[in-house]
N, C-alpha and C positions, 0 to 999 in steps of 0.2 A: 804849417798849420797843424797842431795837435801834436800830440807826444805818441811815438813807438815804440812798443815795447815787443819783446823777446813772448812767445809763449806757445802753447804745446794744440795742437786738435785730436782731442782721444779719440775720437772716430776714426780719424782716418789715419791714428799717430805718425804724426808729422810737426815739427816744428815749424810755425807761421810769424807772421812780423804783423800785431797787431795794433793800427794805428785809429787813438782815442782822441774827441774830442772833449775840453773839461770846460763847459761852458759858464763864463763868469756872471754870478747873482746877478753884479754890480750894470750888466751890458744892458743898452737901449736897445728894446725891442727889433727897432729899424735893423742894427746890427747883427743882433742875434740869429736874424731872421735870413741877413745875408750870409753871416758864417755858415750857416746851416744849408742854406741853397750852392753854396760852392761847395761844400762838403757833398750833396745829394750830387752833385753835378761830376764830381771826381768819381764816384760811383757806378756812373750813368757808362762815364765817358772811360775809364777805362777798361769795363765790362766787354766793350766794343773790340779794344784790342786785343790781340794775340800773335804776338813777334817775339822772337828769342831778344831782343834787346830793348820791351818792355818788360818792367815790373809784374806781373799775373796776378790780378785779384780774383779772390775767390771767396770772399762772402762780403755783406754789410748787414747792419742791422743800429738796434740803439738798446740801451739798458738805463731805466731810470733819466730818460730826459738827455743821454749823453750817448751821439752817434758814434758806431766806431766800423772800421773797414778791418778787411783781412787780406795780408799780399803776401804773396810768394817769397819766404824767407831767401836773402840773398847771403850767402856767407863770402864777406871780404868786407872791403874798405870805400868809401866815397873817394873822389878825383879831389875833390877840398883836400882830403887828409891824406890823399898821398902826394899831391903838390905841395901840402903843406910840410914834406917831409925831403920830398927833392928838387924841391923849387920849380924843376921843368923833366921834360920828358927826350927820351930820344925820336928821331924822328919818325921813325916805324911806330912805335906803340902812340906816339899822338895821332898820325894819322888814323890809323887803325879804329884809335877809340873814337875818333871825329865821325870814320867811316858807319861804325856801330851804329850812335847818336843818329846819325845822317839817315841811315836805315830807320830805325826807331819812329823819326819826324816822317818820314815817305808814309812808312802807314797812315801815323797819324793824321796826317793831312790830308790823307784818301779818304776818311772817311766826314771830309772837314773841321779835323778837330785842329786848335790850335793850344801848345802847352803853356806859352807865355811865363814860365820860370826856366828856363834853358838855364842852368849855372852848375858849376861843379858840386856841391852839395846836394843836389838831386843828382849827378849822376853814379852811380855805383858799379865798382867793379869785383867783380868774381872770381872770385881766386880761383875755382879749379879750371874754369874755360879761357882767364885772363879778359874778358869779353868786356865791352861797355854796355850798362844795363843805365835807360832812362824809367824814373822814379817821378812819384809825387805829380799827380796831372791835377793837382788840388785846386788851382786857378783857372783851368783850360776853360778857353771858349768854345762853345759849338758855333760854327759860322750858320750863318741862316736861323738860327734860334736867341733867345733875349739874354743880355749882358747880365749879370749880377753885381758887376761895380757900381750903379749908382752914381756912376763917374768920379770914383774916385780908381786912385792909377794904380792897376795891380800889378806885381812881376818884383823883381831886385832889381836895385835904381844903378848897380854895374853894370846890367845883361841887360837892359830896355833899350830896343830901337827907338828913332827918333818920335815914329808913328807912335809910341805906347805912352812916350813920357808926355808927349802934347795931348793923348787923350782922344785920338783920333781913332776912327776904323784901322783894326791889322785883321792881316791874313797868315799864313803858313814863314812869311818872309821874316817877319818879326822874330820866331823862330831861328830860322839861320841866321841872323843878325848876330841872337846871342850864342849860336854855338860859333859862331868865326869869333868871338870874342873869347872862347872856351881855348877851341885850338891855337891863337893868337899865347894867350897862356898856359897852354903845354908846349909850345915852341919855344918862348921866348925868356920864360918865369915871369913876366910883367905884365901886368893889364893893361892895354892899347888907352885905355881914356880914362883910369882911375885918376884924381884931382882930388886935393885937401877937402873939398867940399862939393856938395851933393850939388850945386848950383853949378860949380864948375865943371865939376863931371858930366852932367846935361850938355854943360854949355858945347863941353869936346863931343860929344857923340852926335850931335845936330849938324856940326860944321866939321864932322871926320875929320878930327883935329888927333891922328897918333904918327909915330914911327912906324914906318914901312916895316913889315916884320923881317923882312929882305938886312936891313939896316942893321938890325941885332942878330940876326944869323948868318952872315955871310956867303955860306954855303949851303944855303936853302934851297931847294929846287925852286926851278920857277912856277912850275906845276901848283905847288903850295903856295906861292906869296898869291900867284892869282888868286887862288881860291879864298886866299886871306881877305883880301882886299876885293874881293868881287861881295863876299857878306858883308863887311863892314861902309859899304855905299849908304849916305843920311838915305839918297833918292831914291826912291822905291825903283824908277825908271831903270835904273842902273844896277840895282842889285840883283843877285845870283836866284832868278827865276825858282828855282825848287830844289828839292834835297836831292832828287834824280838827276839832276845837273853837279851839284855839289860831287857825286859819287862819282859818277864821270870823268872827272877833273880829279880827284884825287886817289881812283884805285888801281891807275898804271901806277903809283908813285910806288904803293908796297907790295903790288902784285903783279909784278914782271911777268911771272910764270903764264900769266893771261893773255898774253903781250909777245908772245917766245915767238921764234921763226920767223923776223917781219920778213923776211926773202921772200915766206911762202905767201903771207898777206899781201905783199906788193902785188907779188906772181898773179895772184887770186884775184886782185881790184886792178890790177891794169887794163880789162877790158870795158871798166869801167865809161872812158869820155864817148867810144863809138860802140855800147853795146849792141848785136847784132838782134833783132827782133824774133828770129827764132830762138836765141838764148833767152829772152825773157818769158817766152811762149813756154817753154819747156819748162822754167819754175815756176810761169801761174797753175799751168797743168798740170803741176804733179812727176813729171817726168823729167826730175833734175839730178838722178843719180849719175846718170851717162856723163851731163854736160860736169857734175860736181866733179867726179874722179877725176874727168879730163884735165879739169883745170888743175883737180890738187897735182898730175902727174908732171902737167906743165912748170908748175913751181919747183918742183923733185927737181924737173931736168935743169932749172935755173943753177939748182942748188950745188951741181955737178963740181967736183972738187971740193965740196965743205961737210968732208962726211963728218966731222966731228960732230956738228950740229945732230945725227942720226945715232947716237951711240948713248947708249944706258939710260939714262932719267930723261933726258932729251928725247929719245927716241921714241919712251914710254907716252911722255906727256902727247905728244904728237901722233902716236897712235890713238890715244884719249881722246885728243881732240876730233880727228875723222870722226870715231864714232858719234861724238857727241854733234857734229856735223849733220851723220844720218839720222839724226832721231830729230835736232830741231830747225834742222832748215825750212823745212814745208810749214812750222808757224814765222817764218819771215820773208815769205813769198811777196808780201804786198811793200817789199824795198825795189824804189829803182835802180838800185846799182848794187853790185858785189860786195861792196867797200860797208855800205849800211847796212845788208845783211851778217857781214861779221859783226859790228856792230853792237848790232842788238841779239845777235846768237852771248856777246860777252864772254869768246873764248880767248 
């Protein structure tokens, strides 16, 4: 929607990315009227966010009859033009950028917003962070607030859940729909349900009609085909609940180091099936440093003969991690077992 151009804020001298709308004579009112309410609403709505892997706007206004916004110059390239350039990605950086996106959508949908163009030419990447930055919320719906379609089908007829192309209520899932459609094509170089024609391509994405992305990479984790295929479900019923799910599923894939010493994690959730009631007393209370150490000393002694595991980066990270221990345990007091509290600690 609208043309972007490159240009400078003497105030605050800063190079900005300002995107203008050039409204045509020729347009019926009705029209006009809707351009301009999804352009207020892009506005609205991404005012609201503030995440490193959104876009940052920072002004709007109009001049002579023609709206224009101001976002946070990004210096690199769109995922379009560098797919267009390597066809597919390795596994680490597709995940990653998924991961990004996947962050991005969490906010967004915290505050019910929905983006409904998920595609690679909204997504941009940053050359000096390497990072995934989502762009362009020019179509988002606010859930609980009025449609400005008009019922007609907004989004890219690639990236549109089943829900979007029939015109139906979506929510956040719509969303992951098309970003498994996204990482499907940084996996794989190939679009899961692109067809000759726009009827056919419907046709495939109603009746999750692709190859297994498992099929074309052979040695794909399995961690990623699920995740693949858990977005890409027609049935709402079926599909991957939310982007905090989606994250879950795919960031043991490229961050191990979160994941390091399962010894001492096992060591740490094995009292898990018959937890003792004064163990649970002493984390509601507050008085879980005793029972913590204990346990982390219990897994130490598991670990007995695998001193490698304690030695340089290893030893650091793990140091890291106790502390990171004492400072967030006491906000995951209200898990019933050990196993959930690492969990949601996410170390």
């Amino acid at each position: 929607m609208g043309k972007v151009y490159l240009a400078n804020d003497p105030l605050l001298e800063r190079n900005i990315a300002l995107k203008v709308i050039a409204i045509d004579p020729g347009l019926r009112a009705a029209a006009r009227d809707e351009y301009l309410a999804r352009f207020a609403l892009e506005a609205k709505a991404s005012a609201k966010l503030s995440h490193p892997s959104i876009v940052q706007i920072f002004d709007v206004g109009e001049d002579r009859g023609n709206p224009w916004i101001v976002f946070q110059l990004i210096k690199g390239e769109s995922l379009e033009a560098l797919l267009a350039e390597r066809r597919k990605l390795t596994l680490r950086r597709a995940v990653l950028f998924a991961l990004d996106i996947a962050a991005a959508l969490q906010q967004a949908h915290s505050w019910n917003i929905v983006h409904r163009d998920v595609k690679p030419a909204n997504i941009l990447i940053e050359q000096a962070s390497g990072k995934a930055m989502l762009s362009d919320f020019g179509i988002v719906v606010a859930l609980g607030g009025s449609s400005v379609s008009n019922g007609v089908i907004v989004g890219s007829p690639g990236y549109m859940a089943p829900e979007q192309i029939d015109g139906r209520a979506i929510d956040g899932r719509a969303d992951l729909f098309a970003l498994g459609i996204v990482l499907y094509l940084m996996l794989t170089g190939e679009h899961p349900f692109l067809r000759p024609t726009m009827e056919e391509t419907f046709n495939a994405v109603r009746a999750g009609d692709y190859k297994g992305p498992a099929q074309l990479v052979p040695d794909l984790p399995k961690a990623v085909n699920l995740a693949v295929r858990r977005c890409l479900y027609p049935d709402l019923r079926m599909r991957i609940s939310s982007a905090a799910e989606l994250i879950d599923i795919l960031q043991p894939v490229v961050l191990p180091e979160r994941h390091a010493a399962p010894a001492v994690a096992a060591a740490i959730s094995a009292p898990t099936p018959s937890m003792p009631e004064s163990f649970l007393h002493s984390l509601k209370t507050g008085r879980w440093h005793d029972t913590w150490i204990g346990l982390l000393q219990k897994g130490s002694a598991r670990l007995a003969g695998r001193a490698d595991l304690f030695t340089g980066e290893n030893l650091e990270n793990i140091q890291e991690r106790i502390s990171l221990v004492k400072s967030r345990v006491a906000t995951a007091i209200k898990s019933v077992s050990i196993g959930k509290i690492i969990d949601k600690m996410r170390i």
